[in-house]
C-alpha positions, 0 to 999 in steps of 0.5 A: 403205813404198812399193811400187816400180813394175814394170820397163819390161820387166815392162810389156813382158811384161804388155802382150804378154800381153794382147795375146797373150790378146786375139788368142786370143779374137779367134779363139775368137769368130770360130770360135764365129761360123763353127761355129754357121753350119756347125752351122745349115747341117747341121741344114737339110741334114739338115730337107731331107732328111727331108722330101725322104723323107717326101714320098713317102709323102704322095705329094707333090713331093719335089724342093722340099725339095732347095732347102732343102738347097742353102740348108743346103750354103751355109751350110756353106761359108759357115761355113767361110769366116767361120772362116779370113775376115781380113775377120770378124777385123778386125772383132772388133778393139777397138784399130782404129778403122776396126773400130769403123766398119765394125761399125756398117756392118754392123750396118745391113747386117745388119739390113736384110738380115734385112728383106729376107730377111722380104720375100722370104719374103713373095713367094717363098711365097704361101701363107699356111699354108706360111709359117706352116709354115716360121716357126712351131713346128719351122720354120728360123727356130725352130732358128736361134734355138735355136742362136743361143740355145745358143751366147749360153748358152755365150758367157755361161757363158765370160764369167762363168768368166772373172769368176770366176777370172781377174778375181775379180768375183765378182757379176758373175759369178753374174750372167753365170751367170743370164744363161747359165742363162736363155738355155739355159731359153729356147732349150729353151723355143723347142724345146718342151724336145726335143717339136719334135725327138723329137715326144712327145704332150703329156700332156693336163692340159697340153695344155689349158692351153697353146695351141699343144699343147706342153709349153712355159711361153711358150705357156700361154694366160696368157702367150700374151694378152701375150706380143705387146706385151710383146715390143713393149715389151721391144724398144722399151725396149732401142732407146730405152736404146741410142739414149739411152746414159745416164752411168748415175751411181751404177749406173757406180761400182757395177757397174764397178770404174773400175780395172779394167773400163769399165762399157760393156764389160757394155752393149749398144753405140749401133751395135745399134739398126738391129737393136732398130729393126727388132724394134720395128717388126715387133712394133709391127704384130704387137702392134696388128694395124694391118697384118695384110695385110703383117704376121702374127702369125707374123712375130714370130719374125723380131722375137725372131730380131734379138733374139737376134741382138743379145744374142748378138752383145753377149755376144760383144762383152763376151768380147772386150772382158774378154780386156785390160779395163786397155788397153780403160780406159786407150785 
């Protein structure tokens, strides 16, 4: 007995709620994107102020410090503007065309403008001992990735909430659930699992063994003798898979159900590489020590920054992309 097809009117209905649905995470993400800002922004604010108080008693120049926390007021307002801008949601539109375009503009923007920012750093800063200080362990850029972190975390638990239930792939959910457990794992490790917020005194038997006196697993002396290269090789592995973009062939039967969700919704799209590029090339110099008047070794912290930068930005893109995966296949 045939089953009889569903009504223009109930077509209609459906349509309308994916869309309604689509326009929903379209502001979630873009809220998720302006309140990470604004909670970046307060936490520079509140650096600057400790040290703006802690420079008296080192008998220093407290005044520098202020700086830091007018950078940390402009992103609070920044944030509140990507919050309520109409140009960040355009952009988070899948059905646009010209979206799709200006995202791979950006997208170049962005990376060198986080190459730029790595140059001026360089001249703003001529020692060498502050801007390790700045970069290093409790430095701006080690929260901005902690955060960046966190919030990917939580990107990826919604992402694998929303497999589960509402489109009953199972595995891929499980999946997404790893992923957000070992996004949470290493943004905890980024932060020496609180030591570099609260500042307790590493046991000792860890203490010898790690090499930058945390109590982390990344900067145990056995990781720390490859953990260089291997973010060399991690970073240019992800930029050749992107540039590449392969069919995939028996991998695209298996992890998409070709009903339901196009296997590109769960991959890193081909408009990422300006970011993977430039990750590849700073961890290049760090790797070989072929450049170390302009490159040190603390710059590695921007290479895991656009790292981070590019997962989170992905888990994003899926999460929108998931909210009417039928429309997605049949466009």
């Amino acid at each position: 007995m045939s089953t009889p097809l569903p009504s223009n009117a109930q077509a209609q209905r459906d349509a309308g709620d994916y869309l309604c649905e689509s326009l929903i995470r379209q502001k979630l993400v873009q809220r998720i994107c302006g309140q990470a800002v604004i909670y970046f922004g307060v936490l520079i604010v509140a650096v600057s102020l400790y040290k703006f108080v802690s420079a008296f008693s080192l008998e220093v120049s407290p005044w520098p410090e202020l700086q830091l926390g007018v950078a940390g007021l402009l992103l609070v307002f920044l944030g509140n503007f990507l919050r309520r801008s109409t140009f960040l949601k355009s952009l988070l539109s899948e059905v646009s065309s010209s979206a799709r375009a200006r995202r791979s503009l950006l997208m170049l923007i962005f990376a060198l403008f986080i190459m730029g920012s790595v140059a001026l750093f360089k001249l703003s800063v001529q020692d060498v001992l502050r801007y390790k200080r700045l970069l290093g362990e409790g430095g701006i850029l080690e929260y901005l990735q902690a955060l960046i972190l966190f919030t990917s975390a939580w990107v990826s638990w919604l992402i694998s909430r929303d497999l589960w239930r509402r489109l009953l792939m199972r595995l891929h959910g499980v999946i997404y659930g790893i992923i957000a457990l070992g996004l949470l794992f290493v943004g905890l490790e980024e932060l020496a699992w609180g030591q570099v917020l609260f500042g307790w005194r590493t046991p000792e038997n860890i203490a010898s063994l790690n090499a930058q006196n945390q109590t982390t697993i990344h900067n145990l002396e056995f990781f720390q003798d490859y953990l260089d290269i291997n973010l060399f090789l991690v970073s240019a592995l992800i930029l050749v898979l992107v540039l590449w973009r392969p069919s995939l062939g028996v991998l695209k039967t298996r992890l998409s159900r070709v009903d339901v969700i196009p296997v590109g919704t769960f991959f890193l799209p081909r408009y990422f590489w300006p970011l993977f590029f430039c990750a590849a090339f700073l961890s290049y110099f760090v790797a070989t020590r072929s450049a170390t008047a302009l490159v040190l070794n603390i710059d590695q912290e921007w290479a895991e920054l656009m790292l981070y930068l590019s997962f989170g930005l992905g888990l994003l893109r899926t999460y929108v992309l998931l909210a009417n995966p039928l429309q997605r296949q049949n466009s």
